[in-house]
C-alpha positions as CSV (number, residue, x, y, z in Angstrom):
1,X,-11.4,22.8,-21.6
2,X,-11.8,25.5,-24.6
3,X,-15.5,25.8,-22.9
4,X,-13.6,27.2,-19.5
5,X,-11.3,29.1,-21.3
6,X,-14.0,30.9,-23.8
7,X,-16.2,31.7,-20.0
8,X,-12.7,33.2,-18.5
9,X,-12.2,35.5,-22.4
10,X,-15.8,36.3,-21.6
11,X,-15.6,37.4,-18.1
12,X,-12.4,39.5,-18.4
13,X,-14.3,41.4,-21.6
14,X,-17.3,41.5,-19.6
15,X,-18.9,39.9,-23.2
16,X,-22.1,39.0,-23.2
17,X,-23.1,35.9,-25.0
18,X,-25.2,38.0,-27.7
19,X,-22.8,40.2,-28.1
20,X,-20.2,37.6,-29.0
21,X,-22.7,35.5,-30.8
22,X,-23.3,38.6,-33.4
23,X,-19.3,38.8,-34.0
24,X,-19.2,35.5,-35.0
25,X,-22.2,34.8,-36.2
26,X,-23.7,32.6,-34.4
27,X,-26.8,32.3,-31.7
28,X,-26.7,33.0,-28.7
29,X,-27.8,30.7,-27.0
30,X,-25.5,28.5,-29.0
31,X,-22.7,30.8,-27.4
32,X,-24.3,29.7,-24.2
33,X,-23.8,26.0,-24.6
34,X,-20.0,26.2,-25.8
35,X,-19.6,28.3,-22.8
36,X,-20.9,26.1,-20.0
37,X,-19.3,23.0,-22.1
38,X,-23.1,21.3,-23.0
39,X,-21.7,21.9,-27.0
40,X,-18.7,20.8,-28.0
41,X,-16.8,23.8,-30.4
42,X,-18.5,23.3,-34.4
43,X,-16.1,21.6,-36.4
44,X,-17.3,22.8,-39.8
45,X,-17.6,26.1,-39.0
46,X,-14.9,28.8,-38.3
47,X,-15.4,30.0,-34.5
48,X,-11.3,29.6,-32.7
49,X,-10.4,31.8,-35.3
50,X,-12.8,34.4,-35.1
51,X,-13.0,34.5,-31.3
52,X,-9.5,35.1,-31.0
53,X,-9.9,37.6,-33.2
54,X,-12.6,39.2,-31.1
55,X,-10.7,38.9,-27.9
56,X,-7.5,40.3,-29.5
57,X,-9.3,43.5,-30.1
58,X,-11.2,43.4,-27.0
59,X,-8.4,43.0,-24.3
60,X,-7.7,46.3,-24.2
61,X,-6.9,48.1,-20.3
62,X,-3.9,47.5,-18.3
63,X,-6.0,45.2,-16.1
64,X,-7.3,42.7,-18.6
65,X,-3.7,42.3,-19.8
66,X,-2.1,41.5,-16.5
67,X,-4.9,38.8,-16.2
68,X,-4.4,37.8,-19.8
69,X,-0.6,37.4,-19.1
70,X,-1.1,35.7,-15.3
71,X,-3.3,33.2,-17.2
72,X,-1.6,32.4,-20.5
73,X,2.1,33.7,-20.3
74,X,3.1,32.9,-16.7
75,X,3.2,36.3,-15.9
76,X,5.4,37.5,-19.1
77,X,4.0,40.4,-21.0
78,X,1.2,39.3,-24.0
79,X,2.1,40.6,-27.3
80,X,2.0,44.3,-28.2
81,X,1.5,42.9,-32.1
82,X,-1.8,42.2,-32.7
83,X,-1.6,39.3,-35.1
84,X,0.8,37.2,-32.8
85,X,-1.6,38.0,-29.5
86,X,-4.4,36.7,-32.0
87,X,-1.8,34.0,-32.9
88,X,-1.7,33.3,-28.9
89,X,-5.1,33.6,-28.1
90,X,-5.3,30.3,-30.9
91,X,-3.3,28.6,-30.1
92,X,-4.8,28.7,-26.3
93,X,-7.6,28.2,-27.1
94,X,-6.9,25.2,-28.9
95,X,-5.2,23.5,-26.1
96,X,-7.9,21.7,-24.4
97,X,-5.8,19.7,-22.5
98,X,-3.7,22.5,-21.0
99,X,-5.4,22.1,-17.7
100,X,-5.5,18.7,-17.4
101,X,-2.5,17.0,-16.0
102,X,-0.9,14.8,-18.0
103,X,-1.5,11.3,-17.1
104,X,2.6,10.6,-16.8
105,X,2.8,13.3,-14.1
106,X,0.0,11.9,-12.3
107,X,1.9,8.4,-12.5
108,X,5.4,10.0,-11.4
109,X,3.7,11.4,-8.6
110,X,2.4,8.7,-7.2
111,X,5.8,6.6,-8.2
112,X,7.6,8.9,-6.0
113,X,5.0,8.3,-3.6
114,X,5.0,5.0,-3.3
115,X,9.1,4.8,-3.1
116,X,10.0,7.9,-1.2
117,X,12.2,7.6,1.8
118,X,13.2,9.9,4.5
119,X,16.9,8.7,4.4
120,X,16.7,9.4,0.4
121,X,18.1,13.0,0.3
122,X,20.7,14.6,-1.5
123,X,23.8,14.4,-0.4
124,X,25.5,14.9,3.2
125,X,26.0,16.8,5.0
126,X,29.0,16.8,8.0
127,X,29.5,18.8,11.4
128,X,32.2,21.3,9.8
129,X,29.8,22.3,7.2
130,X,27.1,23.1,9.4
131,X,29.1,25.2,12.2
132,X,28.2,29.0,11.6
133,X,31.5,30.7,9.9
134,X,30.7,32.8,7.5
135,X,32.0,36.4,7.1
136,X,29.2,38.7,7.5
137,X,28.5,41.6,9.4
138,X,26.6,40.8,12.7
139,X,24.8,44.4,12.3
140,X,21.4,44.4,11.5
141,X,20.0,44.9,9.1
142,X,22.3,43.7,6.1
143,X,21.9,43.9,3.0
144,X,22.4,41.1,0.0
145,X,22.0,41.9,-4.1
146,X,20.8,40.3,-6.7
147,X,20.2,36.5,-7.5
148,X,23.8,35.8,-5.9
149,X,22.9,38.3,-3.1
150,X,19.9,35.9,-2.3
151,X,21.6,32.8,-2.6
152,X,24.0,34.4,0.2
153,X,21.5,35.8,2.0
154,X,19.2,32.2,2.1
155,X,22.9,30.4,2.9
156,X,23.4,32.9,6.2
157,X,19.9,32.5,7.0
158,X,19.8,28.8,7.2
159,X,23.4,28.1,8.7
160,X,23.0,30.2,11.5
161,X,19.6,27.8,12.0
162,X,21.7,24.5,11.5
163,X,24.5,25.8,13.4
164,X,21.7,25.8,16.7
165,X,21.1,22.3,16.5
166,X,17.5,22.9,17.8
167,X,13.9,23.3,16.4
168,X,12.8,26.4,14.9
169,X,10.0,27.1,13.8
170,X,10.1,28.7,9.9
171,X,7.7,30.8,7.2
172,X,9.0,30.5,3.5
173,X,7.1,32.6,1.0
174,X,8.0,33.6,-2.3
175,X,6.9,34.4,-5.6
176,X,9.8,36.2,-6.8
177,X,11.4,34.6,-10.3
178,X,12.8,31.3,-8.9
179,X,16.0,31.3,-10.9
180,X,18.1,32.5,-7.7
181,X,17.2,28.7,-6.3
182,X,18.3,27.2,-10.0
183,X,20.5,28.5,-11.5
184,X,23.0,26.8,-9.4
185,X,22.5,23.0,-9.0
186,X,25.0,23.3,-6.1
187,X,23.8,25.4,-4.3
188,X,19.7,24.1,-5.0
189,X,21.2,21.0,-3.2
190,X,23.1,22.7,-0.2
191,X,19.1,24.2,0.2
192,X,17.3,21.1,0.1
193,X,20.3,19.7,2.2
194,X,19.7,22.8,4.9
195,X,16.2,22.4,5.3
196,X,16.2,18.4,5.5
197,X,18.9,18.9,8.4
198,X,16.2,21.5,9.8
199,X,13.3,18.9,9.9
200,X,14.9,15.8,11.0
201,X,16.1,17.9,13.9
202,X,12.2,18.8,14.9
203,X,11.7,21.9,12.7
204,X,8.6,23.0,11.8
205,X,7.9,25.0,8.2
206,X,4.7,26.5,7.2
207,X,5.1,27.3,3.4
208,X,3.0,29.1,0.6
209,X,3.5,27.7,-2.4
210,X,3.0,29.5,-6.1
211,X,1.3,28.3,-8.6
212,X,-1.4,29.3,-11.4
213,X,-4.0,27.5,-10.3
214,X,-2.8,25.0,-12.7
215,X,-3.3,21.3,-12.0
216,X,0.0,20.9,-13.1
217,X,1.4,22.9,-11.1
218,X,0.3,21.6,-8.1
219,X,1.7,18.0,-8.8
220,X,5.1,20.0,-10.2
221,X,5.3,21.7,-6.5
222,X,4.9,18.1,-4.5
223,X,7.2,16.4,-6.5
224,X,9.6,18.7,-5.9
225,X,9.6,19.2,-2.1
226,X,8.6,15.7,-1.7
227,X,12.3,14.7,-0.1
228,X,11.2,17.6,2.5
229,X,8.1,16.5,3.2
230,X,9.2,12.5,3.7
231,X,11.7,14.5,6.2
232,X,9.8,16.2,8.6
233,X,7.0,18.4,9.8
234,X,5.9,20.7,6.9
235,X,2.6,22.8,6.6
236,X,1.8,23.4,2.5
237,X,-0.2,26.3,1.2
238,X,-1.4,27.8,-1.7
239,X,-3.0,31.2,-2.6
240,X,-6.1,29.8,-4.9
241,X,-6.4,33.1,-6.9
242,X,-4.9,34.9,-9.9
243,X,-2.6,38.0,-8.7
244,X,-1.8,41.0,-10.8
245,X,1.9,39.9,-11.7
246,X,3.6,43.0,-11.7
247,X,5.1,43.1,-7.6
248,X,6.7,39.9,-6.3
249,X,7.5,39.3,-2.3
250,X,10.1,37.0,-0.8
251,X,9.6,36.3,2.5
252,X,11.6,33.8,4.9
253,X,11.5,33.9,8.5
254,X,12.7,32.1,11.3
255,X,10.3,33.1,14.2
256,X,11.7,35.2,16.9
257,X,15.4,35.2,15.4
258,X,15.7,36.7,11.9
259,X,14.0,37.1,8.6
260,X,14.7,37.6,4.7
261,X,12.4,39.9,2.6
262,X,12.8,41.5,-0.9
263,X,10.6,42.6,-3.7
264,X,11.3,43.0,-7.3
265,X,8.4,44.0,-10.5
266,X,7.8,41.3,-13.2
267,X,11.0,39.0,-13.2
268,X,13.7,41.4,-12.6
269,X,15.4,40.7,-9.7
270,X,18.6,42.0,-11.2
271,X,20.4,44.5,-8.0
272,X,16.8,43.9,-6.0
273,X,18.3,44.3,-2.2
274,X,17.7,41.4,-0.3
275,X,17.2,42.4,3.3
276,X,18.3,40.4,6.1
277,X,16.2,41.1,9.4
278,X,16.9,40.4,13.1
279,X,15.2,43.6,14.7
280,X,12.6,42.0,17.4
281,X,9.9,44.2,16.5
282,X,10.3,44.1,13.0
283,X,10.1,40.1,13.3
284,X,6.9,40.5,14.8
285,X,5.6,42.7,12.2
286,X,6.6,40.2,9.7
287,X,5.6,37.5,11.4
288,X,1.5,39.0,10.9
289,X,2.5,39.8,7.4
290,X,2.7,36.0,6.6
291,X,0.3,35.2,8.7
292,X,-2.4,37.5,7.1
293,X,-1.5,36.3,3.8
294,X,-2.2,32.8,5.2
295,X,-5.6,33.1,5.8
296,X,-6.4,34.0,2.3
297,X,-4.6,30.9,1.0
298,X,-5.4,27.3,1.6
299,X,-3.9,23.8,2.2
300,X,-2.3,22.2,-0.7
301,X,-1.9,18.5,1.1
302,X,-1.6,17.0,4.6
303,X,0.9,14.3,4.8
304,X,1.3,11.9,7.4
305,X,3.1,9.0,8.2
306,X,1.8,5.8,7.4
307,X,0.5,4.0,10.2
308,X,-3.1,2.5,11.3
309,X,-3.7,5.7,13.6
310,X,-2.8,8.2,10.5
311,X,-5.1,6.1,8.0
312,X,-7.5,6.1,10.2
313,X,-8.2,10.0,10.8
314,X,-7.6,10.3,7.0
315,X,-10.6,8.3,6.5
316,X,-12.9,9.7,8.9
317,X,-12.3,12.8,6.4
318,X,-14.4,10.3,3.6
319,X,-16.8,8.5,6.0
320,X,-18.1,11.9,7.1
321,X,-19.0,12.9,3.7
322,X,-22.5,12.4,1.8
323,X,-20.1,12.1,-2.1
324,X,-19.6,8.8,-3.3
325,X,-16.0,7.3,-2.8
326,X,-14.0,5.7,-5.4
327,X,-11.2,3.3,-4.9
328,X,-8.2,2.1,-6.7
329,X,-6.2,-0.5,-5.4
330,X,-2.8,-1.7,-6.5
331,X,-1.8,-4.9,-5.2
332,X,2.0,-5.7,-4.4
333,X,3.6,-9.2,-5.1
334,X,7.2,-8.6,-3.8
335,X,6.9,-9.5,0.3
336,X,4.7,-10.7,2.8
337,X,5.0,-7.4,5.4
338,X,3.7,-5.1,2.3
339,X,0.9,-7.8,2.0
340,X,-0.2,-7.1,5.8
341,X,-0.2,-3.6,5.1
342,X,-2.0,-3.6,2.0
343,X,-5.2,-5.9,3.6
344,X,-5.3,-3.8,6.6
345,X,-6.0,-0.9,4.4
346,X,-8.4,-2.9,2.5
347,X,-9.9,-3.8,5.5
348,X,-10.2,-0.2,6.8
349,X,-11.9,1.1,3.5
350,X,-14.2,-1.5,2.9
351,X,-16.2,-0.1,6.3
352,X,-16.7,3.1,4.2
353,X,-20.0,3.7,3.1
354,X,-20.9,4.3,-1.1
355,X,-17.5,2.9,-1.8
356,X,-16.8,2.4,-5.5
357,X,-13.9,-0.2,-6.6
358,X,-12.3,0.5,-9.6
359,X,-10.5,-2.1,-11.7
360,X,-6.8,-1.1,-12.0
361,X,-5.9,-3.3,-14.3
362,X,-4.0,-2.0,-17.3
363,X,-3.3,1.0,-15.3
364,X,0.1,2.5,-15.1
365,X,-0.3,2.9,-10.7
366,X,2.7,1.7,-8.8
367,X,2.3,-1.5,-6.8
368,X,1.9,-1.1,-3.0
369,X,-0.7,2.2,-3.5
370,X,-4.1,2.3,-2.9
371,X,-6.2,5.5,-3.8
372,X,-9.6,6.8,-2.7
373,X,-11.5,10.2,-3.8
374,X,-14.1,11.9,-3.8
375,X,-15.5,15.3,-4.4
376,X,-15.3,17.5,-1.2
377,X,-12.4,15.6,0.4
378,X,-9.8,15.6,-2.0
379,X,-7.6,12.5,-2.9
380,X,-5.8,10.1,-0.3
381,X,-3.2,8.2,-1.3
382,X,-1.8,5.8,1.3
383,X,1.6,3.4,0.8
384,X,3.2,1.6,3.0
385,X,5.5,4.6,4.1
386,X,3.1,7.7,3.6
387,X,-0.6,8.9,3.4
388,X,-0.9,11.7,1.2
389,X,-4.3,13.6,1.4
390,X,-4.8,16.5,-0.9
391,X,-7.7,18.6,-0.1
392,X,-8.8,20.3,-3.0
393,X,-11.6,19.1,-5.3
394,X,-9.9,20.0,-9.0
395,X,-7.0,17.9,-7.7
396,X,-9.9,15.4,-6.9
397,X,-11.5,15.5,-10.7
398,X,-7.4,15.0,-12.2
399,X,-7.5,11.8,-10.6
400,X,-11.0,10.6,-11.4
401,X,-10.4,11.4,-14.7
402,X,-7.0,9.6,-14.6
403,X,-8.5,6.4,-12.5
404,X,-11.9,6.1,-14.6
């Protein structure tokens, strides 16, 4: 909403209302109402303009810019020229929408939801290609360059895992530039193709995901490990705050055997060392690294599979709740077993209390899908083969808007 994105200009200036209201001419309290979203932005008179205007001038310390360029540019740097950062700020502001996920993501989402399969990865994956062969120096620590020095690095670090043919238990964080992962399709798949072999052998992965606290972004992150998650036991984060932008971290680790780590500044990760990691102690100390940074981050989803006992403690998450619940309910013509399932969930969410049905008709929702949602428990999204419960409340208010 412009009104969100006027109150984050506002904060990062530290302007006061009056003080913008005299730059633009307008009152103050009139500021006040655009800013908290009870006025809509005056169509007959000139205020995106002139507000941009103010902020170009006003963003002005090294600070304000990083948070500028986190929030608007992905992390690139904003415009030395003044006219095109004005131009920018515009065309931001402008985009009411930007936050909101688009209806069509929502709706791929949950069609990948609703047809996902643990047997549908990527690929195969045979014996010979899992036994550990590859031609590196067993001294530790060793050292891997650049985007190609990663890819090697990640390929070392999850063959010797497969190559075990037991569970491990893993910690995958980055927020380095992710074109190391895709700028080769082949080897994005022999990635997804490692880790799936990981967590249908009993692997366990906590992960922190990165995102900007975009709506979008969240959807974009579980549609893309989705084949992971239908495939095992994985633990989703994200950090819920805006970061400076300027150092990036990679961390994976494989507890108690060996770890990866490498930092870069901005998106360069051009001759960046890439650090492969077997020392004990060091392990250890990385190991309360990631964990430290997990605290300050929180869950981005808990998935489950779909059976009575799973729904169940899924719902118990809504009956404990004072918010009203909504429900959206899809049926599904095709066979008699998907029926069964689909009336006992109906059964099950008809004992919830202030439960609000909400017509689906005319709405693009999969068949076999039924959603509830409310404000402090997130969304949950059971299908025949999955229950998918998100826990934070933005995520909550994408789908209202979307359902209602």
């Amino acid at each position: 909403m412009t009104s969100e994105k006027l109150d984050i200009l506002m904060k990062i200036t530290n302007t006061k209302n009056s003080v913008l209201a005299r730059a633009l001419s307008f009152d103050a309290s009139y500021i006040g109402r655009i800013r908290t979203g009870k006025r809509g932005i005056p169509k007959h008179m000139p205020f995106i303009e002139p507000a941009a205007s103010y902020f170009a001038r006003n963003i002005k310390t090294d600070y304000q810019k990083k948070l500028i360029s986190e929030i608007i540019c992905n992390g690139n740097p904003i415009p030395e020229d003044k006219e095109e950062f004005e131009t920018l700020l515009t065309a931001w502001l402008r985009e009411d929408n930007q936050n909101k996920p688009d209806s069509s993501s929502i709706d791929l989402l949950l069609r990948k939801l609703s047809s996902a399969n643990p047997t549908d990865i990527p690929g195969a994956m045979s014996d010979s290609d899992i036994i550990y062969n590859e031609n590196v120096p067993e001294s530790s620590p060793i050292y891997f360059y650049g985007n190609t020095g990663k890819r090697k690095a990640t390929e070392h670090f999850l063959k010797k895992l497969c190559a075990d043919a037991k569970p491990h238990t893993l910690f995958l964080f980055s927020d380095e530039d992710m074109a190391w992962l895709y700028e080769d399709p082949a080897f994005a798949k022999k990635w997804t193709i490692y880790l799936i072999k990981l967590l249908t052998s009993g692997s366990h992965i906590k992960i922190i995901h990165t995102i900007n606290r975009n709506l979008n972004d969240l959807m974009e992150a579980i549609q893309k490990w989705l084949p992971l998650y239908m495939a095992g036991d994985i633990e989703p984060y994200y950090y819920p705050r805006l970061r400076d932008g300027i150092y990036h971290r990679t961390l994976f680790l494989a507890k108690g055997q060996f770890a990866i780590t490498s930092n870069s500044i901005g998106n360069i990760t051009e001759g960046m060392p890439n650090i492969f990691i077997d020392e004990p102690k060091a392990l250890i100390g990385l190991e309360k690294e990631f964990n430290n940074f997990l605290t300050m981050c929180v869950p981005l989803m808990k998935i489950y599979k779909s059976n009575t006992k799973n729904i169940n403690k899924a719902l118990i998450r809504f009956n404990n709740t004072e918010d009203e619940a909504f429900f959206l309910e899809a049926t599904d013509n095709t066979g008699d077993s998907k029926k069964k399932f689909i009336n006992k969930v109906k059964n099950l969410v008809n004992e919830i209390p202030k439960l609000t049905k909400i017509n689906s008709f005319g709405k693009r929702i999969p068949e076999n899908i039924s959603i509830l949602a409310n404000i402090n428990s997130g969304v949950l999204v059971i299908t025949d083969k999955v229950v998918f419960d998100t826990t934070e409340s933005n995520f909550t208010m994408a789908f209202l808007e979307y359902l209602l």
